[in-house]
N, C-alpha and C positions, 0 to 999 in steps of 0.2 A: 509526609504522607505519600506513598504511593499512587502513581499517574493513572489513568484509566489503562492506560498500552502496558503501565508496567504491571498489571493485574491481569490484561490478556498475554503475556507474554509468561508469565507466573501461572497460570491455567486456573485462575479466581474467577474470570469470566471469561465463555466459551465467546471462539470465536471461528470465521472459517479459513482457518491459515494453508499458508499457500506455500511456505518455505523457510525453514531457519538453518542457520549456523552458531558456533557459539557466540557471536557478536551482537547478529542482524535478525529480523523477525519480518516475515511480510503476509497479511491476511488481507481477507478482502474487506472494504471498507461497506457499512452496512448502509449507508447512505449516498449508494453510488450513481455518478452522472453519467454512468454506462455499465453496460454489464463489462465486467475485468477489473473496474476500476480496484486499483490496489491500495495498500500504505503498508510503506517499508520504512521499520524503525530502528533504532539501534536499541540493543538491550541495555546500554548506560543510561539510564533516567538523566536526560540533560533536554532544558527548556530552548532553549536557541541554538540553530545550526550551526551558527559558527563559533558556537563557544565547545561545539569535538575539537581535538586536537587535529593533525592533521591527518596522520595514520588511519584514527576513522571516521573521519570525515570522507578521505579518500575510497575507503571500504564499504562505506555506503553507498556510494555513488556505484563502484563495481559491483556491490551486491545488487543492487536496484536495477542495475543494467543487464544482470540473471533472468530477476524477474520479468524486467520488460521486454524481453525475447520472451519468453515461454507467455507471457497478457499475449502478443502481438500474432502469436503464431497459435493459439485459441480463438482469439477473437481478430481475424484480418481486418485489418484497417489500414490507413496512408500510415501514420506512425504513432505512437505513444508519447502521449502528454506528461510534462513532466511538472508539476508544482511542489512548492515548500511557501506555504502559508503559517501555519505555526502558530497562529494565537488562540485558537481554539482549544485547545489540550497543551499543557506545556510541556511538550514530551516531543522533539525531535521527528517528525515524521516526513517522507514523501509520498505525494501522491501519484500513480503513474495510472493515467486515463486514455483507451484507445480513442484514437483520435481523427477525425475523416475530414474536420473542418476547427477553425478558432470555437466556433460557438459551442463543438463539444465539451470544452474545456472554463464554460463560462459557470463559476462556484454560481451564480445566481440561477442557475435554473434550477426548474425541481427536481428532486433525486427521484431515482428510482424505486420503484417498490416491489421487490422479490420473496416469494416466499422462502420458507427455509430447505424444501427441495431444489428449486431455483438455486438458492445460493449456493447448495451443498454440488452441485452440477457442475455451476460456473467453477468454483473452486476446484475440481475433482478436472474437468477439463484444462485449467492453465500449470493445475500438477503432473497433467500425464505429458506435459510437453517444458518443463523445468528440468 
């Protein structure tokens, strides 16, 4: 059965995407602990990071490192958070959260709540700088 990411990546459920290639997919994560906050996935449906090969494994990380210039140069911060949690959805994801202190980046606080112009903004801002 198809992952939730690989449903937005297959355009089954909209989302506010921020940049693909044929591999990699990056939207904004709708549960976010800052406005920017991203998730870059690979388009292989694979549950655990280190079970990509190497090739893209290594491809994500350079894709992600796209995105997190164009998060960082939208949204100015000290620098971009970078997490791989991964049990949430078994689908390969990073999250890259701008970042001004540790606590920005703490999964336990409460996310934020955007409306859908809000996100369509934030989105529309970290793409005119990708």
């Amino acid at each position: 059965m198809a992952t939730l990411f690989t449903k937005i990546i297959k355009g089954e459920i909209p989302c506010y995407k921020i940049a693909e290639d044929e591999r990699y997919f990056a939207f904004l994560d709708v549960n976010p602990l800052k406005a920017g906050h991203t998730l870059v996935v690979p388009k292989l449906e694979t549950d655990y990071i280190f079970d990509l090969d190497d090739e893209l494994l290594a491809g994500l990380i350079v894709f992600s490192k796209k995105v997190a210039v164009a998060v960082k140069k939208a949204f100015p911060c000290n620098r971009i958070g970078i997490a791989v949690l991964g049990l949430e959805i078994p689908h390969v994801h990073v999250h890259l959260v701008p970042m001004d202190t540790m606590e920005d980046v703490n999964f336990r606080n409460p996310k934020l709540k955007f409306s859908p112009e809000e996100f369509k903004n934030i989105a529309e801002k970290i793409r005119e700088n990708f």
